[in-house]
BABAGU-964393 format. One record per atom (N, C-alpha, C, O): residue in one letter; z negated, y negated, x. Coordinates in steps of 0.001 Angstrom, whole numbers, plus 500000, padded with zeros to 6 digits. Atoms other than C-alpha are relative to their C-alpha. Last residue first. Layout:
residues N
AZYX...
//
This chain:
residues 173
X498600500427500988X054764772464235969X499919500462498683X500832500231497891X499464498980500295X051028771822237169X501649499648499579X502135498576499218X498717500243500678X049816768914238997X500420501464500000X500535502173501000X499081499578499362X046340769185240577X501112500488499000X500863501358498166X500122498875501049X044038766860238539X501078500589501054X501720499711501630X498807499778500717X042815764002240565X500295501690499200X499442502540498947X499037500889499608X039968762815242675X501512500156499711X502413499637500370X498534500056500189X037128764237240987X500894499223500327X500905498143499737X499262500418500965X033511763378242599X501696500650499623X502411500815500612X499946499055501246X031363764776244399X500709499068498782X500285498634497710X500774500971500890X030901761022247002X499590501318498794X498643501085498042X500714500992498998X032465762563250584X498852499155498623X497898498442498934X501278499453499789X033243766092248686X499107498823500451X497879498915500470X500234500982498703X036145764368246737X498449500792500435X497548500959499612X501509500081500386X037617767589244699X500068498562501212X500887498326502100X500999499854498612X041096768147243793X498667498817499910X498366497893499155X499650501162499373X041586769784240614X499559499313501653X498682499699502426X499706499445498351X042430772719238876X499850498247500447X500611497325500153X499053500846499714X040373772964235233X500506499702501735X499713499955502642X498727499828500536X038095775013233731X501609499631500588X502692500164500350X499619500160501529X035103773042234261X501582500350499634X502426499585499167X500920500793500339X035863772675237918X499822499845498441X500573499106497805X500253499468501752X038397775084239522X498594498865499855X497898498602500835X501623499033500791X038217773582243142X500873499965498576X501696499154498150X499835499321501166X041178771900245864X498957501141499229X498575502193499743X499762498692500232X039681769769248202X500697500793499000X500226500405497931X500914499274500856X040189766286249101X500163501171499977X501179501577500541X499855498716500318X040431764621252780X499796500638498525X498623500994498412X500373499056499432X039100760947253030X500577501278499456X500486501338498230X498980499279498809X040207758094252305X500166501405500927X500843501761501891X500334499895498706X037471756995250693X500708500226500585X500331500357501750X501076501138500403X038623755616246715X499376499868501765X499118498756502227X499612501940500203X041923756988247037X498853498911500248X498927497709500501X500143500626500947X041076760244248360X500457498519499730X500705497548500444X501249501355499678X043508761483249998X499306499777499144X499795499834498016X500382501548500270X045732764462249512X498888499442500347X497893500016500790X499430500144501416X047223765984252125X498968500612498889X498280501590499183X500797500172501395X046144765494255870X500345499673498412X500427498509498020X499346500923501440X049318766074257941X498515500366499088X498434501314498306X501213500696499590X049046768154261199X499489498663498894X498998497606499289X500105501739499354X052283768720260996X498911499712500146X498798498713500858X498106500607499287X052666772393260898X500003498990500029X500505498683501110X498810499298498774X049686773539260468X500828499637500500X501221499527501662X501237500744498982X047882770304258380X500518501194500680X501246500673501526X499487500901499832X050793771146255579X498925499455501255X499005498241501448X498425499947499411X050661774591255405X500269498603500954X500809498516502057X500056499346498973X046759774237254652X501218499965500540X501188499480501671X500957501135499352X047444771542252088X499935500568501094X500385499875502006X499172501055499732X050108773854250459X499222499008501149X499833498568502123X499064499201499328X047672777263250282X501115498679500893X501370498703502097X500477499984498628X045170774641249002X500847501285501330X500639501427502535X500095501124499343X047396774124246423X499179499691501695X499413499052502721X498278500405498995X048456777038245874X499455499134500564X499325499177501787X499604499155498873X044480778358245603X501234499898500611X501557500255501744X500537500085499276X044117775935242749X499995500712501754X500028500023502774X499431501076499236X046675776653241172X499117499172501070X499584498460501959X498617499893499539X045696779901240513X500526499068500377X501279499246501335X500329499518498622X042092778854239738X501373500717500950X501322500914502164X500095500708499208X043743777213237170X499350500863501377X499914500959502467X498834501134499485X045887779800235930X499370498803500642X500110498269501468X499839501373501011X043204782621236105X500294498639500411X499787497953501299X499552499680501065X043769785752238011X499962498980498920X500684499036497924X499688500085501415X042870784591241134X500766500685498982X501860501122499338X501456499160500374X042499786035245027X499957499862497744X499856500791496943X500680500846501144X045831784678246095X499069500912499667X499298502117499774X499877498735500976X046481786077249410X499253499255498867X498190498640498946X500364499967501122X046923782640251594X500418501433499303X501598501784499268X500856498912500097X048707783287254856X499275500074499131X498841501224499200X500287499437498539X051826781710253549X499121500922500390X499297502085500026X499428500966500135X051620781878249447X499652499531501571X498445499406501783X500586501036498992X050707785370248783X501090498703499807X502125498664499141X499395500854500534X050833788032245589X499066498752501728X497917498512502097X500302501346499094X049060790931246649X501457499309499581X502530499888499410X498961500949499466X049594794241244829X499088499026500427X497863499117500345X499999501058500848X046691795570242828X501321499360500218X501863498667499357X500175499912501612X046938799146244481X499910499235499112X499930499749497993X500891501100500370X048314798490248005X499959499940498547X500826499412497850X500898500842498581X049048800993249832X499452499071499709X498472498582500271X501330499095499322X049909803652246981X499337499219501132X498280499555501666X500191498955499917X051455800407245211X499121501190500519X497895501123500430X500771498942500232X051488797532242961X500480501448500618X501085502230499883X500362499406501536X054043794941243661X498985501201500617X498960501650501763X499763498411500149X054202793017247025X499646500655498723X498542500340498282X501017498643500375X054673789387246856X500095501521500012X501136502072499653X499976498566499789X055459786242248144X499472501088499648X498295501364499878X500798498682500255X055683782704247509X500090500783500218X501262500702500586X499634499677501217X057520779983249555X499114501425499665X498709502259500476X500340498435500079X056904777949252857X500144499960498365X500171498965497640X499352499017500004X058795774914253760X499266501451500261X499426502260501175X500229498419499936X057368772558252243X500468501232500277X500577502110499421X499805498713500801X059021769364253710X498862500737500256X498216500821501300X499519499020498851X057443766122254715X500247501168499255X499582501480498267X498561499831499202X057569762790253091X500247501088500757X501117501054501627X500231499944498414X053626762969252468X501644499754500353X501805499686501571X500742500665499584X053865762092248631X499474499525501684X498917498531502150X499861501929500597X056809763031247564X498940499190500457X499137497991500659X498712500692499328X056793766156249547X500010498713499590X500151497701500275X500468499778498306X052854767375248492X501556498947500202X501444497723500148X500765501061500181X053977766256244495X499220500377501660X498251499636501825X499815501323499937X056672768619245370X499288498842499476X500016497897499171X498996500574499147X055411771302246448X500408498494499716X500061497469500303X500627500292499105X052546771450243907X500135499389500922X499491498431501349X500519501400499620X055023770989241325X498741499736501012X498341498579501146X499420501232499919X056629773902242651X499869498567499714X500350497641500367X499267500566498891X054063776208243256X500880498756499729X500428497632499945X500867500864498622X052121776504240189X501193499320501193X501785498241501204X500255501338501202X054805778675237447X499057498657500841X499590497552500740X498584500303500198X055849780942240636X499891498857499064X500435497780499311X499128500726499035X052149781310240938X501183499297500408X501185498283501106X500477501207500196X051274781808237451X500033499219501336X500077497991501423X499731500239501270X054034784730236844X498867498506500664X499586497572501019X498350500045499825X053112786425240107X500002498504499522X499599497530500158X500282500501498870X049321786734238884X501356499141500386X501516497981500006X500564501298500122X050367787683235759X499875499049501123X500364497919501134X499408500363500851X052462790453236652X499763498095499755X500395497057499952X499294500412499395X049575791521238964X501277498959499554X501330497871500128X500903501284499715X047261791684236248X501242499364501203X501676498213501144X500214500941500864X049938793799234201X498988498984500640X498887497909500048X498419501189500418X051046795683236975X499379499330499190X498733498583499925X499593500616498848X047440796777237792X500935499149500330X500955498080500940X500617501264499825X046420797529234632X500528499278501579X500697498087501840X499361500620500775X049105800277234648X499349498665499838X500080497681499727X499082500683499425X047096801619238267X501096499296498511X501879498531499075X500104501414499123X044175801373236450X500802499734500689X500857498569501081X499881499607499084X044802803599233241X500004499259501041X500723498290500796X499079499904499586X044474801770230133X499554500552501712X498621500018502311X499892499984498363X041550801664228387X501216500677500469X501483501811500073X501554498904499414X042653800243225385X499854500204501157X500434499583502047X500256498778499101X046032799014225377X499208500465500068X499182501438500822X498590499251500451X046190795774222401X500529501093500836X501661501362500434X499633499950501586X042165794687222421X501734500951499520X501933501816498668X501066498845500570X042021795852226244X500055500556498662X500216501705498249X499327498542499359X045234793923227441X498762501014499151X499073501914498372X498278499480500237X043935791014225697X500393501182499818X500514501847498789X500257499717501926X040345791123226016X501333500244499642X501769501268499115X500733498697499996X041277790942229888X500034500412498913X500781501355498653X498428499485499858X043642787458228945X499667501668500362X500572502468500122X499298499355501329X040230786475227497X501326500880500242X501736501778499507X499165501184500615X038502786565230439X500937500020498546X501349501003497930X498211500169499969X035881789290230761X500716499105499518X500503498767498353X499118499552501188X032370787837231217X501479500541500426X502200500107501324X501233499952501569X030609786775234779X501379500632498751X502521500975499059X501306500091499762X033433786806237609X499300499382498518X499690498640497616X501279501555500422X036318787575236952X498740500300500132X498139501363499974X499314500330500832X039573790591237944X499361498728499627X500119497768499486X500750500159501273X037584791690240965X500677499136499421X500910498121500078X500465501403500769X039318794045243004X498844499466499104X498020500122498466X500893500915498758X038976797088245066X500607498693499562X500878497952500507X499350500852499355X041481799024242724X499809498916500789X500650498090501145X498952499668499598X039450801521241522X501361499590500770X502145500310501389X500234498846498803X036480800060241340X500688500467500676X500565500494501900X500071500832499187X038255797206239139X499616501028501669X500135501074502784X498051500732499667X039861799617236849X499184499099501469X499642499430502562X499429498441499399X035838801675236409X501512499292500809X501820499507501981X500766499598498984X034388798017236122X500675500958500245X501316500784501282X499876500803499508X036663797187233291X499342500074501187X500077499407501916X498680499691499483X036403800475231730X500419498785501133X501059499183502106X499578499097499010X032740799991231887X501353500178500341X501651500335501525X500716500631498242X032435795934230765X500074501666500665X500348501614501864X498808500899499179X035529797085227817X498813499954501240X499178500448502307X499040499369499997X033121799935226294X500789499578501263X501016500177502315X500901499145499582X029615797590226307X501114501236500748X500794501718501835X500438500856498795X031558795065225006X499320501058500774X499491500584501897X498378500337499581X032650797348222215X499892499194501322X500760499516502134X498956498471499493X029563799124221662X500917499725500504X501408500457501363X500749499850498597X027908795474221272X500392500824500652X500612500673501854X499618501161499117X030619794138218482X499538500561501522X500227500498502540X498563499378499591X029744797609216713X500840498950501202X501574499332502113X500346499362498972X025818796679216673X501558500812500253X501669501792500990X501175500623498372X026362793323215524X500288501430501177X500697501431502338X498898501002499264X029122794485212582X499473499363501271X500185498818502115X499903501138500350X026337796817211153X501335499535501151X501705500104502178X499930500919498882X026193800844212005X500569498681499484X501660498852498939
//
């Protein structure tokens, strides 16, 4: 067997165990390919049992929220003058809930990858912030108009839908 057709076995290995963990825990870890931080856990645990995958995605999850939120918050406060007053939350991995949930008000973060993690605060923040005050946050600069928060090439930023354009990078810490 050549170095091609051992590469393929192996991909072939990780996309069932990876499917079997996900089945099992009524998630989905990514969409198209496994991420590298998957390859990770796989390359140095093998198939690992799905509730132990579970802490470890969860873990992460956590981990890139707690790392997100606060400059979110406060590039929202500095910029609108109004407090954030909501904060993360989470339940760890159990018999009720097998991935855990990691939230940020009513927001359940759906991500596993850091921008799309910040992405989802942010619009967790934006939403907070048009509840309770009624407060459109951020603008575009160029229309004035509402932006979104999107993953885009990798990257967390907010979106202008009124032209498709990028209207800033959403501020990590």
């Amino acid at each position: 067997m050549d170095g091609s057709e051992l590469e393929l076995r192996y991909e072939q290995f990780l996309a069932r165990w990876l499917e079997r963990v996900e089945g099992e825990l009524g998630l989905q870890v990514a969409e198209g390919p496994p991420a590298d931080w998957v390859r990770d856990v796989y390359r140095d645990h093998g198939e690992l049992p799905a509730d132990r995958f579970a802490r470890i995605a969860f873990e992460r999850k956590l981990r890139a929220v707690l790392d997100a939120f606060p400059a979110v918050a406060a590039s929202a406060e500095l910029d609108t003058g109004l407090r954030v007053a909501i904060r993360p939350d989470a339940t760890r991995p159990s018999t009720d809930f097998p991935a855990g949930m990691v939230m940020l008000a009513e927001l359940v973060v759906q991500s596993f990858d850091p921008a799309g993690v910040r992405a989802e605060v942010a619009d967790a923040v934006q939403t907070y912030l048009a509840d309770r005050y009624g407060r459109l946050w951020p603008l575009c600069p160029e229309h004035e108009r509402g932006l979104h928060a999107v993953t885009h090439e990798g990257e967390a930023l907010w979106w202008c839908r009124a032209e498709n354009h990028p209207g800033g990078r959403i501020p990590f810490g």
